[in-house]
C-alpha positions, -999 to +999 in steps of 0.1 A: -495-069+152-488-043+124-487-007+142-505+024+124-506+063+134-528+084+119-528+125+114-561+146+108-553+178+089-584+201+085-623+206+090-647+182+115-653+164+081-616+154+082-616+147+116-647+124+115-632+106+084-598+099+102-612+084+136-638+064+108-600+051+090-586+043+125-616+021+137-612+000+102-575-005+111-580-018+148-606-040+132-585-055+110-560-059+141-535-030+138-525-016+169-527+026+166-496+044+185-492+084+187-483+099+155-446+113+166-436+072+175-426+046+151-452+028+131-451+005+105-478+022+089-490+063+084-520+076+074-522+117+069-555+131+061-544+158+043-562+194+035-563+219+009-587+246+021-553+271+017-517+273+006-506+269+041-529+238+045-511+222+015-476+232+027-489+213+062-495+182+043-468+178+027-444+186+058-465+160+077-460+129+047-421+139+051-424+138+085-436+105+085-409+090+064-383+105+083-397+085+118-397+053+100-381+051+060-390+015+059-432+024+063-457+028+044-469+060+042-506+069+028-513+100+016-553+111+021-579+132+012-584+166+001-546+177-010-545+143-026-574+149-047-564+177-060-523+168-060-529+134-069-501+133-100-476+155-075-481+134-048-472+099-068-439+115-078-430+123-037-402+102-027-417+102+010-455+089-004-462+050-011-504+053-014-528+080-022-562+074-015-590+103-026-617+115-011-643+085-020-614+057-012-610+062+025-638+028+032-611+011+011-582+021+031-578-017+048-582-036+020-558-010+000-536-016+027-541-053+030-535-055-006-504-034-010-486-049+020-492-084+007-469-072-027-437-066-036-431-031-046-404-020-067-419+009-081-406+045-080-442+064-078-468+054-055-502+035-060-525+062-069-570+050-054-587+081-070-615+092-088-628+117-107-658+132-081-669+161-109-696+144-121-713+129-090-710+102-071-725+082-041-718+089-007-690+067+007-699+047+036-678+055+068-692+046+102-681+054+130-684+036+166-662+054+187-655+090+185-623+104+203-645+124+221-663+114+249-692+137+250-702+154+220-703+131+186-694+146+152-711+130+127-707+137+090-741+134+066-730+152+036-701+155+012-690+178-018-700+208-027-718+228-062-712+268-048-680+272-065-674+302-048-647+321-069-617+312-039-625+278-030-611+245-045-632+226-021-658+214-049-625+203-067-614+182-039-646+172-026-668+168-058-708+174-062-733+169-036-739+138-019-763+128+018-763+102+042-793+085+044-815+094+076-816+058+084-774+057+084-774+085+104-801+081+127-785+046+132-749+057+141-763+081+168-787+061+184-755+032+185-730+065+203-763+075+225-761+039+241-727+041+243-731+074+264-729+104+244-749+134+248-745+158+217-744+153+187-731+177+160-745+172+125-712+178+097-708+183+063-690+194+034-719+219+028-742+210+053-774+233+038-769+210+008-780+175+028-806+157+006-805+184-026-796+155-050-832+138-046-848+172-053-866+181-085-849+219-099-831+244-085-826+240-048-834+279-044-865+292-047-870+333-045-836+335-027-844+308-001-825+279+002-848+246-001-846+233+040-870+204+034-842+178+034-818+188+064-851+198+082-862+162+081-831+147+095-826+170+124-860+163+133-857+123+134-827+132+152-850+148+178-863+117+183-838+097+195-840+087+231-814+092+254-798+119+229-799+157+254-786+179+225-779+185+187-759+211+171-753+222+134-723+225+114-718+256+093-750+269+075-758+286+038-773+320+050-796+318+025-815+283+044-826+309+073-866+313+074-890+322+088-902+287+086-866+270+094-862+291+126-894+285+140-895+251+134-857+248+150-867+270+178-899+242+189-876+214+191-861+215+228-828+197+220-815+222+197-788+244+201-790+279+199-754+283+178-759+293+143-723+299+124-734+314+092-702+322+066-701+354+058-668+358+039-671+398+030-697+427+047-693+445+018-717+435-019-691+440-043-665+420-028-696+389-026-702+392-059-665+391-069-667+359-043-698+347-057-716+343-032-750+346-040-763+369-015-759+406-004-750+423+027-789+437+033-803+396+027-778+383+058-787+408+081-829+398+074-817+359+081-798+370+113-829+393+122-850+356+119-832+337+140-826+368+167-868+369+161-871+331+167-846+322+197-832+347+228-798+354+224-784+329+201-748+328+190-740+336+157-708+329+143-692+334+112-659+333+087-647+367+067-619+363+043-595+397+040-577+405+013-595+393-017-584+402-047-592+438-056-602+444-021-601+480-018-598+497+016-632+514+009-642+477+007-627+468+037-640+494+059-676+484+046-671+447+059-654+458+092-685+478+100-707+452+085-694+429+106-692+455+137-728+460+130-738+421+132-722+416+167-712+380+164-703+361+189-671+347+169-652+356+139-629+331+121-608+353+097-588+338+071-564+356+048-571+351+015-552+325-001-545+323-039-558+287-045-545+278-082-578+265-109-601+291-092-619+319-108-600+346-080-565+333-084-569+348-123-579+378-108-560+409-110-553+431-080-540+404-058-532+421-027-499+416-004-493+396+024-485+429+046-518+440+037-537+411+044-519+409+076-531+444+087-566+439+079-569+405+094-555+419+126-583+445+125-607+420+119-600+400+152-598+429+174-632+430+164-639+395+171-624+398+206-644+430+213-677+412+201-669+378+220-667+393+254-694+415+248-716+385+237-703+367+269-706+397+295-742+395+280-749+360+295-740+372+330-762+362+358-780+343+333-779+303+338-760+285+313-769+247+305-733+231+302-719+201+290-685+187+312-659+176+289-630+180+307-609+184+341-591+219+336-565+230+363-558+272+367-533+282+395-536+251+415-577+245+419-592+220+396-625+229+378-647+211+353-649+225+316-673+222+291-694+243+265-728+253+271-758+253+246-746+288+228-709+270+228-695+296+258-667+275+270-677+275+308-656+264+340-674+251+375-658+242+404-652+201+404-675+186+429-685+151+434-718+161+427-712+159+392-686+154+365-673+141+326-700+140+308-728+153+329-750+182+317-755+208+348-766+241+353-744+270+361-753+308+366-729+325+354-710+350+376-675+358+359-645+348+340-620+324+346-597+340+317-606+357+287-636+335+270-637+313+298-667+320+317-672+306+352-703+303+382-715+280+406-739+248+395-773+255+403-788+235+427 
């Protein structure tokens, strides 16, 4: 029995894709060991969101080749769509498969391994995704988690934000069918599972391909589509909760919200990207939206649902970021309250708009305001969480989690507090319970006793 390891580098998309690669190689009878032993094949997902992401990837393919020089090592993803002619020349790479290959990944495999292979640059399964193309079929029957199922319904991406070379790698829009979908969760419900998290590449985008025009109408982002599947989501039996991936801020209404807000299943955790608090650094971005039309959509959902979690990515440092500019971000983002923060340095992603840009700003710089940035987002988180004191949280168990010799029970509630309760017999893995919340195990660790 062949052997196979597999590394995910990268977004919930990624991850999803990687466990959807691993289940077609058990099927077809390979045996899948850790990563760090030796395999006879090694699959790396790779990423490209940043520089450092791409400098990961490539240190992982080495790394592979190194444990075993006489396996085959396949090269995946998002680095390898946009790498693809570097990556055939790397001495440590036999296969790279793009990002609407990875279904084929067995029968590539199957294929290659049934050839002699005398070549000096690898075997190179990718297409061009610019112009459209369908959605690839992954399924997925197992996830490595055991209580709360990513699923991915949508791929690619038509913002081109001025940083991002995701559209690149990822190509134009593309759903799941609600059938698909609704299928693979109903099959994981059975199985057990509890929550599950609707993914995508652009998430706001699920079903935009089948509309007629422009999928934004007086600055509000057409809902119809995604609206639809979360709702025959609702419907499946057995299923306790559903979460969303990351949002387009511009797909909050009035009519959105409320019609989230009536369906009891859904979670109150919104993570709406940001990326600058400050106009002229959005438009520079663009990012088609201002500072004054976020606020309104966080106002909705504040209208619609009590305390919700809001969430959020900034990017510091973009080119010709001034510190004028940055001061108006920091206190547009002081002014939100969040709950988290995800800041990213900005990183100078070659064939975008911003990498031409002048006024590219240093690394010292970048460094400084990032650090400002998340002493915010640790101010904001504990105020958020101090907020939910006394309250009662509904949490999810994922986990056993041991602090200076007494065992508790960790898990996330609805607004995605990570929350700790003492282990009891009364409940455990995988079991929804109540707690009231009455303190903190550590920082962002909330704790209480289940409610009776």
């Amino acid at each position: 029995m062949p052997k196979a390891a597999l590394h995910n580098l990268g977004c919930k998309v990624n991850a999803y894709e990687t466990e959807a690669m691993e289940q077609q190689l058990k099927e077809r009878g390979y045996e899948i060991v850790p990563f760090d032993e030796k395999a006879d094949v090694y699959i790396i997902n790779t990423c490209s969101v940043t520089n450092i992401a791409d400098r990961k990837s490539r240190q992982m393919l080495h790394r592979a080749k190194k444990l075993n020089p006489e396996s085959v090592v396949v090269a995946a993803g998002c680095y390898v769509q946009v790498a693809s002619e570097e990556l055939k020349k790397d001495a440590s790479v036999d296969i790279v498969i793009g990002n609407n290959k990875k279904a084929e990944l067995a029968d590539i495999l199957d294929e290659y391994l049934g050839n002699v292979h005398e070549e000096e640059e690898a075997e190179v399964f990718v297409t061009d995704l610019s112009h459209g193309s369908d959605y690839e079929a992954l399924h997925l029957e197992q996830p490595s988690d055991h209580t709360r199922a990513f699923i991915k319904v949508q791929d690619g991406c038509n913002q081109f934000c001025s940083y991002c070379i995701i559209p690149y790698a990822r190509g134009r829009v593309r759903s799941r069918s609600r059938e698909d979908v609704v299928k693979e969760i109903t099959g994981l419900v059975a199985q057990g599972y509890k929550e599950a998290v609707l993914t995508g590449i652009h998430l706001s985008s699920y079903g935009i391909e089948h509309m007629e025009g422009n999928p934004v109408s007086q600055g509000d982002w057409n809902h119809r589509e995604l609206l639809a599947l979360i709702r025959e989501v609702h419907e499946i039996e057995g299923l306790e909760r559903i979460r969303l991936g990351s949002l387009e801020p511009r797909i909050i209404t009035e009519e959105f919200a409320k019609s989230l807000a009536e369906l009891p299943k859904f979670c109150p955790h919104f993570h709406l990207s940001l990326q600058s608090g400050c106009d002229s650094v959005l438009k520079r971005m663009n990012r088609h939206y201002t500072t004054e039309d976020y606020l309104r959509r966080c106002e909705i959902l504040r209208k619609y649902f009590k305390r919700p979690a809001i969430t959020t990515d900034v990017i510091v440092g973009f080119p010709q970021e001034s510190e004028e500019e940055f001061r108006k971000s920091y206190d547009f983002v002081d002014s939100i309250r969040f709950y988290e923060t995800h800041i990213f340095k900005y990183s100078r992603r070659q064939g975008t708009k911003a990498a031409a840009m002048d006024g590219q700003l240093t690394e010292a710089e970048k460094s400084f305001r990032s650090e400002k940035m998340i002493e915010l987002h640790h101010r904001h988180a504990g105020d958020y969480e101090k907020s939910m004191l006394g309250k009662n949280l509904e949490v999810l168990i994922e986990e056993e989690y041991t602090k200076d010799g007494r065992t508790w029970y960790l898990g996330h509630s609805r607004e995605y507090i990570k929350t700790a309760v003492p282990k009891s017999e009364a409940y455990g893995v995988n079991d929804i319970v109540i707690v009231k919340a009455e303190g903190f195990l550590e920082e962002h660790i909330m704790t209480g006793e289940a409610v009776e």
